[in-house]
Every structure is written in C-alpha cells, then in structure tokens.
C-alpha positions as CSV (number, residue, x, y, z in Angstrom):
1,X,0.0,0.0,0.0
2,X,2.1,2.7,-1.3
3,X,5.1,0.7,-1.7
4,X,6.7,2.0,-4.8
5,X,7.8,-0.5,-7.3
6,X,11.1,1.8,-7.5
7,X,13.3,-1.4,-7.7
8,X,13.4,-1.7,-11.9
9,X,14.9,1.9,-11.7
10,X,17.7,1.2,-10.6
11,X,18.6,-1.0,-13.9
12,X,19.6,2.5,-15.1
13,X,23.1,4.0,-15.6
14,X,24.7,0.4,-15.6
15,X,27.3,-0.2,-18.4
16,X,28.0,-3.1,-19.3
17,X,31.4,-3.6,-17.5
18,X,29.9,-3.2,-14.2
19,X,27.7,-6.3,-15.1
20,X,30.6,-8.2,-16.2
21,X,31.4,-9.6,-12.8
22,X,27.5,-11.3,-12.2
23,X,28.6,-14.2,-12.2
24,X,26.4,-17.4,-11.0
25,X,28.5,-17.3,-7.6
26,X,28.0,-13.5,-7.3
27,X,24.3,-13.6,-7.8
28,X,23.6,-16.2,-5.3
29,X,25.6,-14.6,-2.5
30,X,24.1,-11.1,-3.6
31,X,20.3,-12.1,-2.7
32,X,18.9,-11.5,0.2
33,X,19.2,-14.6,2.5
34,X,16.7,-14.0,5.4
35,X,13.8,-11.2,4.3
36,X,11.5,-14.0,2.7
37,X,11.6,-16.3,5.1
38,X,8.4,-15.3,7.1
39,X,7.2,-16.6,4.0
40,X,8.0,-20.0,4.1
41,X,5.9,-21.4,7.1
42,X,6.8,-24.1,8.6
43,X,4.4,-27.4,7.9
44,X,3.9,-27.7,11.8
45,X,2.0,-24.3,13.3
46,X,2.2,-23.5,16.3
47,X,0.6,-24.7,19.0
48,X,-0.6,-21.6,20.1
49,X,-3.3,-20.4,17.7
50,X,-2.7,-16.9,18.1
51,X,1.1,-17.0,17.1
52,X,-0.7,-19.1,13.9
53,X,-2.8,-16.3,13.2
54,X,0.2,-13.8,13.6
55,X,2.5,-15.7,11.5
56,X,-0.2,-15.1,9.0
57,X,-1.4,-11.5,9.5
58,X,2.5,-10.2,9.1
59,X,1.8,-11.0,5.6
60,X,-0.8,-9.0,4.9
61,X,-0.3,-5.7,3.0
62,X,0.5,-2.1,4.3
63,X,2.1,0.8,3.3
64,X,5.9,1.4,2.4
65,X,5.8,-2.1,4.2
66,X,6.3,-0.4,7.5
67,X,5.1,-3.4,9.4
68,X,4.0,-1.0,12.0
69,X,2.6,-3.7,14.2
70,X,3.0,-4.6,17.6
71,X,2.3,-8.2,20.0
72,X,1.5,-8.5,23.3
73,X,-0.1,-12.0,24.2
74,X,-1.9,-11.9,27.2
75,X,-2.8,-15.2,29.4
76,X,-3.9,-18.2,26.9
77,X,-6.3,-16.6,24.8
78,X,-6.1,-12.5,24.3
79,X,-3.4,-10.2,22.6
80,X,-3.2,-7.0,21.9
81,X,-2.3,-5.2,19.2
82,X,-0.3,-2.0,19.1
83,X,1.4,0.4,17.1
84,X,5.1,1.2,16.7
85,X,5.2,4.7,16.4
86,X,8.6,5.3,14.9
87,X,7.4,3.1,11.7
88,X,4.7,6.1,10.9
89,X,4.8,8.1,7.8
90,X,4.6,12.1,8.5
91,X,5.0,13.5,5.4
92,X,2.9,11.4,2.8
93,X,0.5,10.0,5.9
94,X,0.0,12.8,8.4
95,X,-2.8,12.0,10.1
96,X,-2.2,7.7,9.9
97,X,-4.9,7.3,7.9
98,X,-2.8,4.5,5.8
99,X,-0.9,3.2,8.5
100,X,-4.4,2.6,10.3
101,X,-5.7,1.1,7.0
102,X,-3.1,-1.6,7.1
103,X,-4.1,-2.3,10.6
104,X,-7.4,-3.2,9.0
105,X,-5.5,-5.5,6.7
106,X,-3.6,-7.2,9.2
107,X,-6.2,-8.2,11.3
108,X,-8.5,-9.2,8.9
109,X,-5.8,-11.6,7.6
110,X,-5.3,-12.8,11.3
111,X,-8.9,-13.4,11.4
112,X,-8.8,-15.6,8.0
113,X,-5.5,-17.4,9.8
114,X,-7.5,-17.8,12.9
115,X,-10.8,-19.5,11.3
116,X,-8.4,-22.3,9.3
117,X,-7.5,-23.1,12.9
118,X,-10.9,-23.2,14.3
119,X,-10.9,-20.5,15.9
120,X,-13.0,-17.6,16.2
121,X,-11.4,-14.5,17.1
122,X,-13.5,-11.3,19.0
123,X,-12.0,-8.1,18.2
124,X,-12.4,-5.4,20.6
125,X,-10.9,-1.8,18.5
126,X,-9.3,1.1,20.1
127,X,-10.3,-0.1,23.9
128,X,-8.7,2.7,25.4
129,X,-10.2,5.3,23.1
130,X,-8.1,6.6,20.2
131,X,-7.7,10.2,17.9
132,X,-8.7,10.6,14.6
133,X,-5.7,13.2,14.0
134,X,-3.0,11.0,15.1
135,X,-2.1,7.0,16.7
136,X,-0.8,6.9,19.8
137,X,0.3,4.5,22.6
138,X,-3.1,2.9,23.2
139,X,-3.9,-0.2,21.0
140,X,-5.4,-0.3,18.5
141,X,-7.2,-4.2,19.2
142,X,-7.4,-6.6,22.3
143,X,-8.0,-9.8,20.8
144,X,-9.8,-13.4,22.2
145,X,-9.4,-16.0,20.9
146,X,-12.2,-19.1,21.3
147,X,-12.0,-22.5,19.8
148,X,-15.5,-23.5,18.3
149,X,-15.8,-26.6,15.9
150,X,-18.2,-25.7,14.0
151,X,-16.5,-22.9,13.0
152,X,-15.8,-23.1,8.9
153,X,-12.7,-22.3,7.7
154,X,-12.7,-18.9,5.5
155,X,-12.0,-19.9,2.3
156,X,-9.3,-17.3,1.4
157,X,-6.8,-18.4,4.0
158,X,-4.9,-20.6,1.3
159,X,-4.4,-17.4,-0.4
160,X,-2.7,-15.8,2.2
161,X,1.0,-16.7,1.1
162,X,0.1,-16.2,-2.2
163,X,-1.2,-12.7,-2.1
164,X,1.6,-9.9,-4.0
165,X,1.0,-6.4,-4.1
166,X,2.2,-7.0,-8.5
167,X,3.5,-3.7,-8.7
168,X,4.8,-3.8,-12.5
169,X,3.5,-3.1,-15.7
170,X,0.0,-4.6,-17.0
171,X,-1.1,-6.3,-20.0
172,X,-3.2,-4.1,-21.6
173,X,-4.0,-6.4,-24.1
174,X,-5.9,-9.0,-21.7
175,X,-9.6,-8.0,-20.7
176,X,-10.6,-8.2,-16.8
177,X,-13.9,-10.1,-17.2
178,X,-16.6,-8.0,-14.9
179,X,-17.5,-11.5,-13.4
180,X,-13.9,-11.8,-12.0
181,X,-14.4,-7.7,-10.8
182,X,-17.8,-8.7,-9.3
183,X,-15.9,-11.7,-7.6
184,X,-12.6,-9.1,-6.1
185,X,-15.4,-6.9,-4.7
186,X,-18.0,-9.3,-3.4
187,X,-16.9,-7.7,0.4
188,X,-17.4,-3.9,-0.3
189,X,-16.2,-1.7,-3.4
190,X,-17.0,-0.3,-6.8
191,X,-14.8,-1.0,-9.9
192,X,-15.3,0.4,-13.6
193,X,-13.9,-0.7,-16.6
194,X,-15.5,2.0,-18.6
195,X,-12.6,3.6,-21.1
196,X,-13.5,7.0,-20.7
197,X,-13.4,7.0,-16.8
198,X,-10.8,4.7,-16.6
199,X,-8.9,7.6,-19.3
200,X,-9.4,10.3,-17.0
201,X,-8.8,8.5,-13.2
202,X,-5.6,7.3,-15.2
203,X,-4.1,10.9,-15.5
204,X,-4.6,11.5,-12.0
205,X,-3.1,8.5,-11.4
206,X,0.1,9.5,-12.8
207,X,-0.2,13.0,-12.1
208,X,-0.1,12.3,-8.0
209,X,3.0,9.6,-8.7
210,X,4.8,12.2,-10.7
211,X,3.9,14.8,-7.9
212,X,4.9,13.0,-4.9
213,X,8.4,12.0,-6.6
214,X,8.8,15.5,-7.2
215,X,7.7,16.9,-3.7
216,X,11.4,16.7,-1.8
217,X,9.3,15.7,1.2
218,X,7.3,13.2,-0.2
219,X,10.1,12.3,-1.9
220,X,12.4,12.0,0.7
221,X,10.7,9.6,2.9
222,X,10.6,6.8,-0.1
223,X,14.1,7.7,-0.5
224,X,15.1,7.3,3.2
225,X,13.2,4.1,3.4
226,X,15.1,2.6,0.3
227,X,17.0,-0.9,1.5
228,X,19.6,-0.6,-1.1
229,X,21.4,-4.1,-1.7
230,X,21.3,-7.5,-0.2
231,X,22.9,-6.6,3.2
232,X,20.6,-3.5,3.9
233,X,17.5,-6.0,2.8
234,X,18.3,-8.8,5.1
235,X,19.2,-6.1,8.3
236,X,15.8,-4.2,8.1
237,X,13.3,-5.8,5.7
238,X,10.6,-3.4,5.6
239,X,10.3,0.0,3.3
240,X,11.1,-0.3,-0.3
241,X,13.6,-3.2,-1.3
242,X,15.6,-3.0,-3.6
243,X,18.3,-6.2,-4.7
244,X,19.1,-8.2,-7.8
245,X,22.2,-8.7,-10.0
246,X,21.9,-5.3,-11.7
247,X,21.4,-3.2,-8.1
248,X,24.1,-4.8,-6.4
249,X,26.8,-4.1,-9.9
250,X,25.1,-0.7,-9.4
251,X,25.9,-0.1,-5.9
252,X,29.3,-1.3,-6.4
253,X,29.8,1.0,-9.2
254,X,28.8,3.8,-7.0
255,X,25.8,4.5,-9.6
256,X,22.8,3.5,-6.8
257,X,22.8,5.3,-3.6
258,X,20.4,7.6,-2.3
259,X,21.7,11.0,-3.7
260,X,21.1,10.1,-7.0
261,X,17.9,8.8,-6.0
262,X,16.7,11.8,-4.5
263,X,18.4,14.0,-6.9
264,X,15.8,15.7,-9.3
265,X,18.4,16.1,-11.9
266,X,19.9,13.1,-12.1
267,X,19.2,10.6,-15.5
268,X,18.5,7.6,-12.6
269,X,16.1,10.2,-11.1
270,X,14.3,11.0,-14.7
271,X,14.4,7.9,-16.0
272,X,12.8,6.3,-12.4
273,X,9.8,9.2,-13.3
274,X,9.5,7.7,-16.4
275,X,9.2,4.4,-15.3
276,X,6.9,5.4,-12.5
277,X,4.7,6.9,-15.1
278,X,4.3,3.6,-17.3
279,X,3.6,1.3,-14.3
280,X,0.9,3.6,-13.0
281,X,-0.5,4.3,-16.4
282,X,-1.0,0.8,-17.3
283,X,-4.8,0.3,-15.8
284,X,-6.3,-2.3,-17.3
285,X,-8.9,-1.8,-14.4
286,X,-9.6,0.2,-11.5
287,X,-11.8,-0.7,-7.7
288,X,-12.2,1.5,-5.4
289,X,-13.1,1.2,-1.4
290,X,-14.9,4.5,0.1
291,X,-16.2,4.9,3.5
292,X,-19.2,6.8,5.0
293,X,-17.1,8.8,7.3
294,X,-13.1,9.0,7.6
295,X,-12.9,7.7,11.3
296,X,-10.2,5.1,12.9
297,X,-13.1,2.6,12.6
298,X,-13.8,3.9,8.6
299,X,-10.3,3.3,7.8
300,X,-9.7,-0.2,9.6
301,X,-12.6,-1.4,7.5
302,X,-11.0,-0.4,4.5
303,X,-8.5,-2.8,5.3
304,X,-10.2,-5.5,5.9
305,X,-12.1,-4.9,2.3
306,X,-8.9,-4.3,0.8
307,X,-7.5,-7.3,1.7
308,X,-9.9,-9.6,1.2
309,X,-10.4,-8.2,-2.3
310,X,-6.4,-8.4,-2.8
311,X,-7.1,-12.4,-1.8
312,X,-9.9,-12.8,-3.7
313,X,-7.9,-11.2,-6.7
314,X,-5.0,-13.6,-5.9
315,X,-7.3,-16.9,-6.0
316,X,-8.5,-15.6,-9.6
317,X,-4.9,-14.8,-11.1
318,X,-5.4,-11.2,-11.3
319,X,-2.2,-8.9,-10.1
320,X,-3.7,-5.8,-7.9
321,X,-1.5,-2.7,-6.6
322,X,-3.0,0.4,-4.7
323,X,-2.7,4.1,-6.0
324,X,-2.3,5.4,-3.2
325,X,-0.4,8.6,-3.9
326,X,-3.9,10.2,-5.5
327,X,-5.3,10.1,-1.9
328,X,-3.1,11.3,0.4
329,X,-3.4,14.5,2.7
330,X,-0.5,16.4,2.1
331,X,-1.0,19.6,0.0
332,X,0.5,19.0,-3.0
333,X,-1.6,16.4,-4.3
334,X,-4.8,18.0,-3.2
335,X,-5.6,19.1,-6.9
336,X,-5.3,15.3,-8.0
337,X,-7.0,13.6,-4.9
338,X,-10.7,16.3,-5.4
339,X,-10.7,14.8,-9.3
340,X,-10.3,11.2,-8.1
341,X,-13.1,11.2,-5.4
342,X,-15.4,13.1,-8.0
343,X,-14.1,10.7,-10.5
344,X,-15.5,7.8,-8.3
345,X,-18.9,9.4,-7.1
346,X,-17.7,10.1,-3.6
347,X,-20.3,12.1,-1.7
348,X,-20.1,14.7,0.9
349,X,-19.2,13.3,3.7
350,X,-17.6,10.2,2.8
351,X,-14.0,9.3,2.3
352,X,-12.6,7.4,-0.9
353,X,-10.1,5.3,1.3
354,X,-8.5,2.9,-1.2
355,X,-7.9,2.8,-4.9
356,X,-6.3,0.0,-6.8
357,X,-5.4,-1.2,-10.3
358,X,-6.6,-4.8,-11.4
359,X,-5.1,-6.5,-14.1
360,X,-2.8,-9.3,-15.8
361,X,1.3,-9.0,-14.5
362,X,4.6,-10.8,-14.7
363,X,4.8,-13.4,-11.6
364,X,6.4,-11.4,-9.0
365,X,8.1,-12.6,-5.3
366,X,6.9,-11.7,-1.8
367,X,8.5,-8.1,-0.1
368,X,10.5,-8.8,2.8
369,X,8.7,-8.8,6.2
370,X,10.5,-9.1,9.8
371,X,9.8,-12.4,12.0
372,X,6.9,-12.8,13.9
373,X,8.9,-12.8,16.1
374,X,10.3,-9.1,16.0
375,X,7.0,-8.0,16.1
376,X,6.2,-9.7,19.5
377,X,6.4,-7.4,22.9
C-alpha cells in the first residue's frame, strides 16, 4: 500500500562492464538470505493459535511495508495489538490514515488465519479510546481467541501466502472479465472498466505519482526508506527493497545510492519518473473502497475490504497494486485527490479510502517482512 515499485529503476546507468562480474556465484551470494523467510511457514504451526494467526497477518499488505505492528499476548487466549510509532509516515500519511488502513488488513488476515485453525477471534478496536488526528500509545485491538468446531474455515486463508502487491506493468491487451471484478469486490467496493473514466482517473493516477516524486518531502521519505542491496534488505526488511544482479553491480559501481535517487536532476532520477509513469499508467482496471465517514473505525474497514479483495484477486490470477499517492493529505496532491473522489462518485461526507489497479502482470516474489517474532512485545 504505497510501496513504490522503485526497484526496476535502478537498472539505469549500468554499463556493461559493471555487469561483467555477475557471475552465478556472485548472484547467489548477492540475494537477500533472510527477508523472505516469514514466507516460508513451517508445515507444523504453532501450537498456540494466536502466534498461527500472527504468523499469517504479518503478511498482509500495508504501506511502504512499514510493518507497523506490535504483540503482546496476554494469558492463553487474548493479545493486543499496538502500534510502533517510529514506523509512521509524516510526510505522505500525516494523520495515519494509511498506517491505520493496514491495521485493518492485518487483522483481517489474522482473522482468516484464525478461522483455518478453528478459531473464532473477538475483536475489541481502540479499547482505550483513540484520535482521529494522530495513533498513539493505546492499542489499536485486544483480541480473544475461542475454539468452536463448527466454525468453517474462511476460504481465502490458502491465499494468504500467495497474495503480491504486483507492482509492474499490466497487459493491456488481456480484458478483466466484470465477473472476475464482481468476484474481487464481493466484500465492499465499486470498480469500472469504462474507457473514458478509466482515461481520466488514469491521469490522476500518474499526475499524483509524478507529484509525490517530485515533492522533496514526499520524496524523501521513499528515499530514506530505500533498503539498497542485499545486506541493507536482510538487516531491516521493511520500506522499499531494492536487490538483484543489476542493483548490487550498481551499488558497487557507485551509480545507486540515495543521492542520485533523490536528486531531481539526475538521469536515474528522470528515468525512475519515467518508469513510475508507465507502471501507473498501465490500468487495465480500477476498484475502489470509500467509507461513509473517515474515522479510525472507517479506515480499519478499509483494510479488511482491501485485503480480502487483494485475496480474492490472488485466487482468480489477477495482479492488484494500490494508488495510493492520489489520496493522500499532504497539500501537494490535493488538486489530483478532489478529481479522483469526484471521479469515483464520492459524496459529501464520505471518504474514498482505497484505490487499486486490477489486471494481468509478470509473476512477481513476496517483499520482505521481519519475523513474527520481531514484532512480539
């Protein structure tokens, strides 16, 4: 959720003598070795349900993959769930909106985890109160846990370690079928595939990706948040990752780092727009989640629509990747973000939370995530 797909730029300003030495040997002991491996779960759960469900729900999606999370298991059947308040995102996310959106996600996806399990799980939100401008210490969720056998498994947990946030270009060329669209949405949304509006929501689109790379804020905290290499990757998987053959001959060559990254002028900088600006444009369809209000308890909803459709879109094929950067608060992007919600019939009042592309990609990997265990307190 607002992870930029940054990693393909940094193919740029490579010649070919600093891809001379990529060797076999050199690009197997140049990938990351640890960041995947919440992935792989182990055959054997846990015996504790809850550190099941866990296991599962740091999968689920959220922006710049800040994993903002916290764990605190209580007794043999509650938990409660926090926020780290150092993984927040000021400039592109004042008020947490996002960050409290991928809460949504993340315990949805615990619930799913929970179910397969037999277990039903009671979620009590914000049970010492909460404010709408910012998160703070108080949690977010207490959680309980209770075994029932009758309880049916949701059917989307086998999707769970599947799901991608497919953040390259689209074919354009292959039709999303409204059945399939009808299917991504069946747990809140809208969608269109009409050309016109699809046309003008698309130059918004890019206009707001083009924007925030050029805001030195916005900017800047992408930047900052870039794990260049395979070292920087495994030692804090979260942000934006960035590895491969090509990225670690350019880091080598001294023609990937952060100042050229963040460096309007530079041709890794221009060319990184121009990318931007093909990935974003290519929209072979749009969904959309909006809200009757923009509470706490608006946006963890969202999340838990969002991720279910991201599931749902997973089980049917289809690659899915938020646009994000049209909805944010900051007041550059304002222009772009009135056109999108009036784009998407969004009425006084309500709150266009989340808006995602839906279409036919290359197979991509998982992004890094740290272990459950990390996240535990």
């Amino acid at each position: 959720m607002n992870v930029l797909s940054r990693r393909r730029i940094l193919t740029v300003g490579l010649g070919g003598a600093g891809l001379i030495a990529v060797g076999g040997v050199w690009r197997a002991t140049r990938l990351p070795q640890t960041a995947f491996d919440p992935w792989e779960l182990d055959a054997t759960p846990p015996q504790d349900a809850r550190l099941d469900a866990f296991r599962h729900a740091i999968l689920a999606p959220n922006p710049h993959n800040r994993q903002p999370w916290t764990i605190r298991l209580e007794g043999e059947r509650r938990a409660v769930i926090g926020v780290d308040l150092d993984r927040r995102l000021p400039d592109t996310d004042p008020f947490d909106r996002q960050i409290t959106i991928g809460f949504g996600a993340f315990l949805e996806t615990a619930r799913i985890a929970a179910s397969k399990r037999g277990y039903a799980m009671e979620i009590e939100l914000f049970p010492e109160g909460h404010d709408d401008q910012t998160l703070d210490a108080r949690p977010v969720a207490a959680l309980t846990f209770t075994g029932d056998p009758d309880l049916e498994p949701d059917p989307l947990h086998v999707q769970i370690i599947r799901r991608r946030s497919n953040k390259e270009e689209y074919d354009l060329t292959r039709q999303v079928s409204s059945g399939d669209l009808n299917q991504v949405i069946a747990d809140g949304g809208e969608y269109t595939l009409d050309p016109n509006t699809l046309a003008a929501l698309q130059a918004e689109i890019v206009s707001a990706i083009q924007t925030e790379m050029n805001t030195p804020a916005a900017n800047m905290e992408s930047v900052e948040l870039m794990r260049i290499g395979h070292e920087e990757v495994d030692a804090n998987p979260d942000g934006i990752e960035l590895h491969g053959p090509m990225i670690e001959a350019g880091k080598l060559a001294g023609t990937i780092n952060r100042e050229e990254l963040a460096d309007p002028t530079s041709s890794a900088f221009q060319q990184g727009v121009e990318m931007m600006s093909r990935i974003y444009g290519s929209i072979p369809a749009l969904i959309w989640i909006k809200t009757p209000a923009n509470t706490r308890f608006d946006q963890l909803e969202a999340g838990r629509q969002y991720v279910r459709a991201n599931l749902q879109a997973t089980a049917l094929g289809l690659g899915m990747h938020p646009m994000s950067q049209s909805l944010q608060e900051y007041a550059e992007v304002q222009p772009m973000f009135a056109e999108v919600q009036a784009l998407t019939g969004v009425m006084p009042g309500e709150r266009l939370q989340m808006l995602a592309r839906v279409g036919y990609g290359p197979e991509t990997g998982p992004t890094p995530r740290w272990p459950l265990q990390s996240r535990l307190i």
